[in-house]
ZAROTOR-888853 format. One record per atom (N, C-alpha, C): residue in one letter; x, y, z. Coordinates in steps of 0.05 Angstrom, whole numbers, plus 5000, padded with zeros to 4 digits. Example, Ala and Ser with C-alpha at 12.3 -4.5 7.8 and 13.67 -1.06 7.14 Angstrom:
BEGIN
a526448865156 a524649105156 a526449345156 s525749555142 s527349795143 s525850015157 
END
This chain:
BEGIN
x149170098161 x148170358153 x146370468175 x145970778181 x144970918203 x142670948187 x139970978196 x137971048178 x135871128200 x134571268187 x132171528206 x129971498186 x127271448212 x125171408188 x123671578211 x122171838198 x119471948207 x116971738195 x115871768216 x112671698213 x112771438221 x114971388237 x116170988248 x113070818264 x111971088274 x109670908277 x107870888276 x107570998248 x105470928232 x105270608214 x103070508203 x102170318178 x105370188168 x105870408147 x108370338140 x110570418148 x111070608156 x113370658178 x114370428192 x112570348210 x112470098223 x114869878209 x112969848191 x114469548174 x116669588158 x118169858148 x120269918140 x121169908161 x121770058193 x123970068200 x124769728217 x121869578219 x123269288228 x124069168198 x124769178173 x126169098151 x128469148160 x128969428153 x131369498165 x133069458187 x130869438209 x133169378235 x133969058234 x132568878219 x132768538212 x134968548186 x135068778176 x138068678150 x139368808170 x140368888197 x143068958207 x142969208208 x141069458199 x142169628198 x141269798220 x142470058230 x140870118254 x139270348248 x136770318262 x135070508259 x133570678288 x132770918274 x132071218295 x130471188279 x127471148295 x123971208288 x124271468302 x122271648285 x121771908304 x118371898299 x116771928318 x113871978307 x112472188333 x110072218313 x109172408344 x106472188353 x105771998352 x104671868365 x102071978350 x100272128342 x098772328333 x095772108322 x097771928300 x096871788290 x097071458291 x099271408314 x100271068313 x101971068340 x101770818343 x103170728367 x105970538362 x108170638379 x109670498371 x109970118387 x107070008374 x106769838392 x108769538372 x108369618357 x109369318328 x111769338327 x114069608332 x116269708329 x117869398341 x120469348334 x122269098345 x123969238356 x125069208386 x125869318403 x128469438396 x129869288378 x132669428365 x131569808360 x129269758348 x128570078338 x128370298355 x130970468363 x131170698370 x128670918369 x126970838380 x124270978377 x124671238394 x123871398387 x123671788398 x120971938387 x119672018410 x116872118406 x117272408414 x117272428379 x117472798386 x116372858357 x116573178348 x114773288326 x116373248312 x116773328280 x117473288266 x118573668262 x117273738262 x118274048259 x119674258282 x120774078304 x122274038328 x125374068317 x126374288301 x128974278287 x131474228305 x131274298328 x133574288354 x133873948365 x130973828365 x132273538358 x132873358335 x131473448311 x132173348289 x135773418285 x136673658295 x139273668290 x141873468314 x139673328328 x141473168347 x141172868336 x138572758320 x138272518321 x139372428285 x139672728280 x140472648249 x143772618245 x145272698266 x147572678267 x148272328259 x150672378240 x151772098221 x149771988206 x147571988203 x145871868190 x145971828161 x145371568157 x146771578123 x144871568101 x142671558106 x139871568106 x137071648112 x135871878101 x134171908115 x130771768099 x128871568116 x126371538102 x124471818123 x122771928096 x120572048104 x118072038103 x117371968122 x115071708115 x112071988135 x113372078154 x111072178166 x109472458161 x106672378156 x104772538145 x102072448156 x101272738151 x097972698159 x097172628128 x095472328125 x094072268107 x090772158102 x089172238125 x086972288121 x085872388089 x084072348075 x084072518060 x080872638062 x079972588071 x076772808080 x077172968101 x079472888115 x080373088134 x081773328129 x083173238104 x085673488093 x082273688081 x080373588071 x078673778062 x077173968081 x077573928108 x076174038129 x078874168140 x080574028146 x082574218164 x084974198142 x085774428119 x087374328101 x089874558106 x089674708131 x091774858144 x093474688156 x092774478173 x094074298187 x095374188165 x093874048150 x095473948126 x098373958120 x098174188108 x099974448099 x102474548121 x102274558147 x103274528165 x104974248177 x103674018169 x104473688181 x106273728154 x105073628140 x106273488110 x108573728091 x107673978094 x109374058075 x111874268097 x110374338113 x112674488137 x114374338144 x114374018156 x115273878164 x117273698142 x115873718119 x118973708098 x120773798099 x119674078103 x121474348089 x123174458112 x122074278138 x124374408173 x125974078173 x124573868163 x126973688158 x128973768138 x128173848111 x131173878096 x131874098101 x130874328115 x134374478135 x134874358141 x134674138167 x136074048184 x137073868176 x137573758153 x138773598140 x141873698128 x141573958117 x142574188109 x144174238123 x143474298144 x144974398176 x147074188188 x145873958187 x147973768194 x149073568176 x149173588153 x150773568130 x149873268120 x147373128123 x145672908110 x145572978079 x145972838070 x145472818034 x143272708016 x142272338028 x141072258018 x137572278037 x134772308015 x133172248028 x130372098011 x129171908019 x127671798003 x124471928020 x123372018003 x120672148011 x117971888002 x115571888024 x113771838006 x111471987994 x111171987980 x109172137971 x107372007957 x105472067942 x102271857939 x101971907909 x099971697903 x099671667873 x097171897870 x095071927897 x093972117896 x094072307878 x096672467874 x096772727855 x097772697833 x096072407821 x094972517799 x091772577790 x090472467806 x088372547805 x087372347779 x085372517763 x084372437743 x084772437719 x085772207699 x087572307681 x086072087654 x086372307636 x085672157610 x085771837604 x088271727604 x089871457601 x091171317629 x091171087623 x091770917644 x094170707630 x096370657636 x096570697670 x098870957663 x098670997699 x100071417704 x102771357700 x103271497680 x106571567684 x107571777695 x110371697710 x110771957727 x111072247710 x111172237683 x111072497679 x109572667665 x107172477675 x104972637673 x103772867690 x102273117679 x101173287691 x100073277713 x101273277736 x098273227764 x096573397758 x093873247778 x091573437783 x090773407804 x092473407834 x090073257852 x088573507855 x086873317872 x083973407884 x082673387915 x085873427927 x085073367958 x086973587966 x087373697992 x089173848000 x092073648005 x091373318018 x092573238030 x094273187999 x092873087979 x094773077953 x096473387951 x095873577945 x096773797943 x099473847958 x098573727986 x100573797994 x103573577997 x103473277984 x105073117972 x106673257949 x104773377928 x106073497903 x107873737917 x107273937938 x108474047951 x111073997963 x110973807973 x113273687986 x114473557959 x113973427943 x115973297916 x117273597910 x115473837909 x117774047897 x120274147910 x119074127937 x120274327954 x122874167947 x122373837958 x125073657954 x126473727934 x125873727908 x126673717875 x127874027876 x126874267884 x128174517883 x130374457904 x130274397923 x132674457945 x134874237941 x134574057941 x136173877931 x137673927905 x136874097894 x138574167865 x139974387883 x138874537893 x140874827909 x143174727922 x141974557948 x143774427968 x145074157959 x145274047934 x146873837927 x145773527939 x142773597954 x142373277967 x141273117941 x141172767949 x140272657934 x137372557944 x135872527930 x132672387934 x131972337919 x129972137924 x127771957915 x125772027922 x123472087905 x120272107906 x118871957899 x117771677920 x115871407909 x113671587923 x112771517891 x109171637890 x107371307902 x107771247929 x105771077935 x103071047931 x102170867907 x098870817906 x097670637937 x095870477930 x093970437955 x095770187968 x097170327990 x097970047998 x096169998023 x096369648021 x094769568052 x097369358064 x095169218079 x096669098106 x096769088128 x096368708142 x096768808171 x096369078183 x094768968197 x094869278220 x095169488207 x094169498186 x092969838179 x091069908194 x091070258199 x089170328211 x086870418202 x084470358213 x082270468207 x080470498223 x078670748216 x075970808235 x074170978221 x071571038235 x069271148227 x070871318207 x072271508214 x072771738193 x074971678178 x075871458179 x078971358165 x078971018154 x076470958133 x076570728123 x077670638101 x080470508101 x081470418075 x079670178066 x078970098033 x078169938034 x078169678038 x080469588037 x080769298038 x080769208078 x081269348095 x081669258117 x078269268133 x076669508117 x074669488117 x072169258113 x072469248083 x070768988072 x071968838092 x074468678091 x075368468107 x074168448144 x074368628145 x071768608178 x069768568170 x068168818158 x065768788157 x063868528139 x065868398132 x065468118121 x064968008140 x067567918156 x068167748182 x066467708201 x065368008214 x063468008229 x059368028215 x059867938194 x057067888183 x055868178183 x057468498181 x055568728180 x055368758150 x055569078153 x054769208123 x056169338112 x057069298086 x059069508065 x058269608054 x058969898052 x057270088045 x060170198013 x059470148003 x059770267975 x058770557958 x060870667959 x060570957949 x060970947911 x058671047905 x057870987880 x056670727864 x058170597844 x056670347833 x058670197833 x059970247849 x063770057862 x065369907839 x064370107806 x066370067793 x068970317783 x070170457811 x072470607806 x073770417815 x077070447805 x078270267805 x080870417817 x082870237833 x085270257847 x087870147848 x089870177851 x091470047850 x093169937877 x092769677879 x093269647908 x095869457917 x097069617933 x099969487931 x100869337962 x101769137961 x102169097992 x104569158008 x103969148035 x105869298046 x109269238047 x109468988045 x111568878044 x112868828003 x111668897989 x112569067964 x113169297964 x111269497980 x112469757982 x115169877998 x115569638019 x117469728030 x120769528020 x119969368001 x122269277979 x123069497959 x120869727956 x121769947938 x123570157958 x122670247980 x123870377992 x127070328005 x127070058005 x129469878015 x131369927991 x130969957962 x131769907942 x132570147931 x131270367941 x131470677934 x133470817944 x134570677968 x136070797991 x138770687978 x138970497956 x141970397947 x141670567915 x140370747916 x140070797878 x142471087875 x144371097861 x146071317860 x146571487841 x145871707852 x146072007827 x143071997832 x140471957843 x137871977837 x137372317821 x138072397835 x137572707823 x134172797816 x133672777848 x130672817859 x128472597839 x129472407835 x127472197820 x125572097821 x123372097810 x119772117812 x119571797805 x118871567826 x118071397821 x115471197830 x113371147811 x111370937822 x112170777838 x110070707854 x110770417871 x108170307874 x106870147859 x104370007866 x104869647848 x102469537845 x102469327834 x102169337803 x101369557791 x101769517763 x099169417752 x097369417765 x094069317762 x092069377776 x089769447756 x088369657770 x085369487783 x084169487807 x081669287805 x080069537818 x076869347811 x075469527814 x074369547853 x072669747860 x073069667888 x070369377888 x068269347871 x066769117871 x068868837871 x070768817856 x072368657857 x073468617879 x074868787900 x076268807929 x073368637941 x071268727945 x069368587962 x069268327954 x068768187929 x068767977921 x070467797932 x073267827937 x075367797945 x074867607964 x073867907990 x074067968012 x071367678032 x069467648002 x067767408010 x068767198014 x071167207992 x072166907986 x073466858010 x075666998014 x077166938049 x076266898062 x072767088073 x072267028094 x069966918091 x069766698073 x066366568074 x063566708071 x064066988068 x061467008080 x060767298063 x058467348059 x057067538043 x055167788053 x057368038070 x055768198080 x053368298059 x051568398068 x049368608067 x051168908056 x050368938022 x052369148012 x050369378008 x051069608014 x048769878015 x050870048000 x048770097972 x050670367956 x049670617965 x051970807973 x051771077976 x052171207945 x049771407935 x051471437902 x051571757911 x051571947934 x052572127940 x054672267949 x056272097953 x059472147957 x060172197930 x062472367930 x063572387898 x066272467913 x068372487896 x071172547899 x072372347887 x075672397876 x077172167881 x077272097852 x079472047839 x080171977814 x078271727803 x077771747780 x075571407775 x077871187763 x079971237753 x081670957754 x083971027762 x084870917782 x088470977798 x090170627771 x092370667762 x093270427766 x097270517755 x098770487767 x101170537772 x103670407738 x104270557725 x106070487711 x109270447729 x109470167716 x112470167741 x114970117724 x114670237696 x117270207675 x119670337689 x119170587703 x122270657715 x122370497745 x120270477756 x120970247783 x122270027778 x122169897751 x123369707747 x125969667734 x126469957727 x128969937711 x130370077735 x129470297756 x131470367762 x132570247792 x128770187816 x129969957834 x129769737832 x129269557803 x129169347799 x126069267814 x124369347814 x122369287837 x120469117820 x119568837833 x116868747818 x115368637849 x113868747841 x110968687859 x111468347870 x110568187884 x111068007886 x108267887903 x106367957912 x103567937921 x102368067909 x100367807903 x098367867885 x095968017909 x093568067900 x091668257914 x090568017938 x090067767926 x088667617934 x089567527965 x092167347955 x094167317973 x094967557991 x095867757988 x096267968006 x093467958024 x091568038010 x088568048025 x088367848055 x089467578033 x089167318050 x091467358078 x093167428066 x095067588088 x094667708117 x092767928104 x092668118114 x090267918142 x088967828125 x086467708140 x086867558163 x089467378162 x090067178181 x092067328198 x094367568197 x095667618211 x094267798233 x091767968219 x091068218234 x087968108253 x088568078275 x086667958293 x084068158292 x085468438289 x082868668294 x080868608277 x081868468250 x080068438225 x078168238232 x077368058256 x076967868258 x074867918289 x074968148297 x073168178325 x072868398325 
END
């Protein structure tokens, strides 16, 4: 199978398209470098560093393709609140000039990701996909954006897709920095190196955290599902912890008990994420298969950055 993944070198980008190029199949990364390097990529991967809203090469690299993953997006999310034009431009333009050009050169199938983000804040737990979103970020906003645009055009133009609402995934070589700290890759240094974790609020909101190599068994699994007819599916672990719990964790792996400082002035951000996966499991058969701990433990020993 031919398969095309935007956002190849990013987090997860990354690790989907070496899945893919290791079951046989061939793959075209396209990224703009913006946010990742295509340094982890396995050399089979047809890597191309160009934009995404570049329609004159999207119509050369999408030729035969039997598959498309859409994985690339700006996902900052304090950033989408400051610059939420860019946003709007990366994430939802860049859908919407991929499926012309999908259109144009006669591609059918495409599996999008999109975030558990938009749902925001919701009465009951855990989210079912057909529940009411609410996000509360631009960068969410503009995911629910892109699920429509898919779900309207795809009924016009006859394509098929999949919409995995990705909750918090980690892993290896995730990225992070001053203005872009996921939690778990975080605690996990700032453990390691004996600093300080700084905790926003009383670090009982809770998340749902899925690892990388689960999430990209959903996406692997999505790409064989037939008739989808723009289909809205979870992809997380199915359990929600709190972020005091992630630090706890994060002692146990690494021996050791940073210095924790609560910030209770930050606010944003749903107070419990946790992923219902009744149609993930009925329709890509998907079960989680790392637990938080283990993944953590994972994450800890593969990713050297976590460690200096």
């Amino acid at each position: 199978m031919k398969c095309f993944v935007t956002g190849a070198a990013g987090f997860l980008g990354t690790a989907l398209s070496n899945r893919l190029v290791q079951e046989g199949h061939e793959v075209i990364g396209l990224d703009d470098c913006s946010a990742g390097e295509p340094l982890r990529l396995l050399p089979e991967v047809n890597f191309v560093r160009n934009d995404l809203n570049s329609k004159e090469s999207l119509w050369r690299l999408l030729k035969n393709v039997d598959v498309i993953y859409h994985l690339a997006a700006k996902v900052i999310v304090p950033d989408s609140l400051l610059y939420p034009g860019e946003y709007e431009k990366t994430n939802v333009g860049g859908t919407v000039t991929l499926l012309e050009a999908m259109h144009d050169v006669g591609n059918r199938k495409m599996i999008f990701a999109s975030s558990g983000a938009i749902y925001g804040n919701q009465p009951v737990m855990p989210l079912q996909e057909d529940m009411n979103p609410r996000p509360e970020s631009p960068y969410a906003v503009s995911k629910l954006a892109g699920e429509f645009y898919i779900r309207t055009i795809g009924q016009l133009w006859g394509l098929q897709a999949v919409c995995l609402r990705i909750f918090n995934c980690y892993g290896p070589y995730q990225g992070f920095s001053f203005a872009h700290s996921p939690v778990i890759p975080t605690f996990l240094r700032q453990c390691a190196l004996k600093g300080t974790v700084v905790i926003h609020g009383d670090g009982t909101k809770t998340r749902d955290f899925v690892y990388v190599d689960d999430a990209v068994d959903a996406f692997v699994a999505a790409s064989a599902l037939e008739d989808s007819d723009e289909t809205v599916i979870n992809v997380g672990s199915g359990r929600e912890t709190t972020v005091n719990e992630v630090l706890e964790i994060a002692e146990k792996i690494t021996g050791i008990e940073p210095q924790v400082v609560h910030n209770p002035r930050r606010v944003g951000g749903a107070n419990r994420m946790c992923a219902d996966l009744t149609i993930a499991k009925k329709k890509l058969n998907y079960q989680p298969k790392i637990t938080l701990e283990e993944g953590m433990r994972r994450t800890f020993e593969a990713d050297e950055n976590l460690r200096q």
